[in-house]
C-alpha positions as CSV (number, residue, x, y, z in Angstrom):
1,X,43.7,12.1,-7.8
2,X,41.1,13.4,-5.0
3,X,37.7,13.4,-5.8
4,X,37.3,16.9,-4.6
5,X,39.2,17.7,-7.4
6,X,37.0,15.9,-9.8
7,X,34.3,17.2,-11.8
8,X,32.1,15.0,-14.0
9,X,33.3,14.7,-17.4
10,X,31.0,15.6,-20.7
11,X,30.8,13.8,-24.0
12,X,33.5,16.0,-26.0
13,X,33.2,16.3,-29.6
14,X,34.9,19.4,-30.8
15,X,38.5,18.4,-32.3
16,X,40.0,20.1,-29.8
17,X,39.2,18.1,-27.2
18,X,39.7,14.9,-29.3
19,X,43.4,16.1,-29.5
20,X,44.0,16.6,-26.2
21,X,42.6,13.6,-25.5
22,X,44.2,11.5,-27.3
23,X,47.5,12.9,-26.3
24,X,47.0,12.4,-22.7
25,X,46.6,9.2,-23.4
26,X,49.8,8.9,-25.2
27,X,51.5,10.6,-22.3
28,X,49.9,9.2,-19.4
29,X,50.3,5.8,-20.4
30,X,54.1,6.2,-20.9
31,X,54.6,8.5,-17.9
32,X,52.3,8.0,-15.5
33,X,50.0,10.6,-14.1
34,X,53.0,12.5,-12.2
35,X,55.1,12.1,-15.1
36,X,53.0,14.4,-17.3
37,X,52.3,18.1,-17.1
38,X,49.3,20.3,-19.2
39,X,52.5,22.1,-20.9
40,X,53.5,18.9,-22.3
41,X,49.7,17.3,-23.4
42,X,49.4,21.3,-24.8
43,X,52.3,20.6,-27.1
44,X,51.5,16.9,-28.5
45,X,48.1,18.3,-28.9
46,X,48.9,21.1,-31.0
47,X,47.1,23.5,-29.0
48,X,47.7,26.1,-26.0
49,X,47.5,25.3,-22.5
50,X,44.9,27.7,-22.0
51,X,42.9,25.8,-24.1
52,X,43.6,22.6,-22.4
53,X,41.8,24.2,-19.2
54,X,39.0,25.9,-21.0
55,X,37.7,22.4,-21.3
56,X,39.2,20.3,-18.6
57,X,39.8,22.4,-14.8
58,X,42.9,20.5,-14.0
59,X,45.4,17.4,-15.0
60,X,43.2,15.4,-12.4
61,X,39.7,15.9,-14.5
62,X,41.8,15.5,-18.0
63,X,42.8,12.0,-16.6
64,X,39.7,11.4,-15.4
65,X,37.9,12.1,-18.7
66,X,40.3,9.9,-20.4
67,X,38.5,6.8,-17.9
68,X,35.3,7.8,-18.1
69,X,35.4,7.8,-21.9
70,X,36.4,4.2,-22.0
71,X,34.2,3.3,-19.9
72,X,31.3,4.5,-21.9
73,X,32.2,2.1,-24.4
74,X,31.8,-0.7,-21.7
75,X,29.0,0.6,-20.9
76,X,27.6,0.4,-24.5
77,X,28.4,-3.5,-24.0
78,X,25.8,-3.8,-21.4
79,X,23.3,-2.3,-22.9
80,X,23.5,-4.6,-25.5
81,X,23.6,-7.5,-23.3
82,X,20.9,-6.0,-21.5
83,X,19.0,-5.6,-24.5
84,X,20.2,-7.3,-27.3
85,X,18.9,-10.4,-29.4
86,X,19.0,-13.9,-28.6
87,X,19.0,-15.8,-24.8
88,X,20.8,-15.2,-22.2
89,X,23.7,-17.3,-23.2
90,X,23.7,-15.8,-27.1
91,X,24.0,-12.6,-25.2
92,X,26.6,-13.0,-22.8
93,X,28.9,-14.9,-25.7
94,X,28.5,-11.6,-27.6
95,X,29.4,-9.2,-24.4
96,X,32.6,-11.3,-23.4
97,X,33.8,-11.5,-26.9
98,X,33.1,-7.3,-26.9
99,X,34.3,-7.1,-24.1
100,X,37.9,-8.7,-24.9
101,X,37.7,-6.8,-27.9
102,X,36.8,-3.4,-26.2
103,X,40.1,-4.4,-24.1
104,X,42.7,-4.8,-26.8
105,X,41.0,-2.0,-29.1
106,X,41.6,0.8,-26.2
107,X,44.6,-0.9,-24.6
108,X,46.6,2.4,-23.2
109,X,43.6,3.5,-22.0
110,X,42.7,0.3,-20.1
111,X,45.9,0.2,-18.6
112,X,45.8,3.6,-17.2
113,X,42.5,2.1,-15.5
114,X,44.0,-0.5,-14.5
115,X,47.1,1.2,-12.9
116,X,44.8,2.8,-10.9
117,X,42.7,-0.5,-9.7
118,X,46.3,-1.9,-8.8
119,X,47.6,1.0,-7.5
120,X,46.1,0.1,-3.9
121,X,44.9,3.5,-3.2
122,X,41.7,3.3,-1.2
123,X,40.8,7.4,-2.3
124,X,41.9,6.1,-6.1
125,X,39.6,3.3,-5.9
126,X,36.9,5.2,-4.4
127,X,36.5,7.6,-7.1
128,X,36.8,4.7,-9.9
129,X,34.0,3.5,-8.5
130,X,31.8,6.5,-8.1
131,X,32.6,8.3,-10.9
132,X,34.2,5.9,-13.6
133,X,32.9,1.6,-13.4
134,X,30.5,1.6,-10.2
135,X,27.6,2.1,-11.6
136,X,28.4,0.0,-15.4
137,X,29.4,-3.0,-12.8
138,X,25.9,-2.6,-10.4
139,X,24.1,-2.6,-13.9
140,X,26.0,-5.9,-15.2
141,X,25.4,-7.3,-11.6
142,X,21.4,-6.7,-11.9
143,X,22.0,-8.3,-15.8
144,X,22.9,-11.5,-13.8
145,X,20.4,-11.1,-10.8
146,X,17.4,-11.2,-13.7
147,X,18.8,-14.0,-14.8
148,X,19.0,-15.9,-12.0
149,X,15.7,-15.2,-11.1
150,X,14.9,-16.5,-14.9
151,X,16.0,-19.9,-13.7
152,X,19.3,-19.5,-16.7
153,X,21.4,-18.8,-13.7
154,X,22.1,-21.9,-11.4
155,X,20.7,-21.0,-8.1
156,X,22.9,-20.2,-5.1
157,X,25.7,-18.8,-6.6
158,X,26.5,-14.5,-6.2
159,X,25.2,-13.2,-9.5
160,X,27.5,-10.5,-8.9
161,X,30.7,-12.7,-8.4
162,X,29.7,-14.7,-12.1
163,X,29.9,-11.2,-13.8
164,X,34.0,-10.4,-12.2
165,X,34.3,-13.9,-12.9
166,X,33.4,-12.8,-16.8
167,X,34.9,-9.5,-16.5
168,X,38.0,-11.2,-14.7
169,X,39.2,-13.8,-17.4
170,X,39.6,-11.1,-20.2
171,X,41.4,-8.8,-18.0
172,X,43.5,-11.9,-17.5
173,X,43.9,-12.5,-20.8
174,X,44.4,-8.9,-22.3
175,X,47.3,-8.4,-19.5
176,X,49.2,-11.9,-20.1
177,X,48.6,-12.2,-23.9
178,X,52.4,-10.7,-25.1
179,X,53.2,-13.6,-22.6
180,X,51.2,-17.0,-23.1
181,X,52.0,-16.5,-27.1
182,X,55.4,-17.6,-26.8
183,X,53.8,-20.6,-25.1
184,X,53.3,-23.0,-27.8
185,X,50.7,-25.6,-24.8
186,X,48.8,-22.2,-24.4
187,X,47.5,-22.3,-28.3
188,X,44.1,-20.4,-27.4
189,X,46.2,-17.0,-26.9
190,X,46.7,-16.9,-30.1
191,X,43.7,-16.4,-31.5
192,X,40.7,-14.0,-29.4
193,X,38.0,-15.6,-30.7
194,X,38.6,-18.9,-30.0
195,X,39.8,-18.0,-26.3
196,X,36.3,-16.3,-25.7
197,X,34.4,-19.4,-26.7
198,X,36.3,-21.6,-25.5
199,X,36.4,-20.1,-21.8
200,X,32.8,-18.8,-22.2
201,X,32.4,-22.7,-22.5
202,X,34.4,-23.1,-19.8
203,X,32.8,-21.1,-17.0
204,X,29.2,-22.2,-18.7
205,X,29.3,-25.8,-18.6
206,X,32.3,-26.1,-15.2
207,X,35.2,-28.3,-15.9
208,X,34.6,-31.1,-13.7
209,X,33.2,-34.0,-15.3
210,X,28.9,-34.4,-14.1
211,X,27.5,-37.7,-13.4
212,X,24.2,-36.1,-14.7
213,X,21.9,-38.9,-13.7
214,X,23.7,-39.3,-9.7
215,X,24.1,-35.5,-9.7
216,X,27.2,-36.0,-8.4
217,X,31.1,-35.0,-9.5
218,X,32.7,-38.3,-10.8
């Protein structure tokens, strides 16, 4: 996938689109991106191959689309945290629990993300960034900034590594959840909701025990 190659992808409505779309997800997430060919999306879709390339220029801006499209609807997320009622805390519950469930409700499309963030390709990651998460993840980052500066956020930590800290433990738990529920100890995988509070508590509050009045770790 070379960003020369790459144009920016629109908001696509027509039924069309949503056809081919949601077959190159099918078919990308089984195959791969060099296990899939337009013929192929074409006939899942129902439609010609012409008419795959009347709205996308190549299998490189289809698979791009495919990203971009989920991560509009991370992008939504923010906004909300951005913007949204309640504190800061009420607000970032609400986005992690979103968040988890933005994972699991568009789960073939995350993985072809995160195939991609994995793969180890610099040029791969490069155009994630520029064209797909970079600017969603500088706008969560500045989330955390304000808050900081609010005095919510304790001072001296890296506003931006408390947001992939948030980001981090529902990727986490999306990836390993088919896993850690044939683990009876691991009892919070089997429910979302009650992993997301109880590890929003968990990177809230700390886990090691405060001697509030020494202000010291017992």
């Amino acid at each position: 996938m070379q960003a020369s190659e790459i144009s920016t992808a629109a908001t696509r409505q027509s039924a069309g689109e949503i056809a081919i779309l949601k077959a190159a997800i099918r078919l990308f997430s089984e195959n791969g991106f060099d296990g899939v060919s337009m013929r192929s999306v074409a006939e899942i879709a129902g439609v010609s191959k012409a008419n795959i390339y009347h709205h996308f220029a190549s299998k490189e801006a289809l698979y791009l689309a495919i990203m971009q499209e989920s991560a509009q609807k991370l992008s939504v997320l923010v906004d909300n945290l951005e913007e949204g009622d309640g504190d800061f805390e009420q607000r970032l519950r609400v986005f992690a629990q979103g968040h988890l469930d933005h994972l699991f409700g568009n789960a073939s499309t995350l993985r072809l993300i995160l195939r991609e963030v994995f793969s180890g390709d610099d040029e791969k990651g490069r155009v994630l960034v520029e064209q797909v998460v970079g600017g969603i993840l500088l706008r969560l980052f500045e989330i955390f900034k304000e808050g900081q500066e609010a005095g919510v956020l304790r001072a001296g930590l890296d506003p931006a590594l408390c947001a992939m800290l948030l980001l981090g433990v529902d990727l986490f738990y999306f990836q390993s959840h088919g896993m850690l529920k044939h683990i009876p100890q691991a009892g919070f995988a089997l429910q979302r909701e009650q992993y997301s509070r109880e590890m929003m508590d968990v990177i809230l509050n700390g886990m090691l025990v405060q001697d509030v009045e020494a202000g010291v770790q017992q």
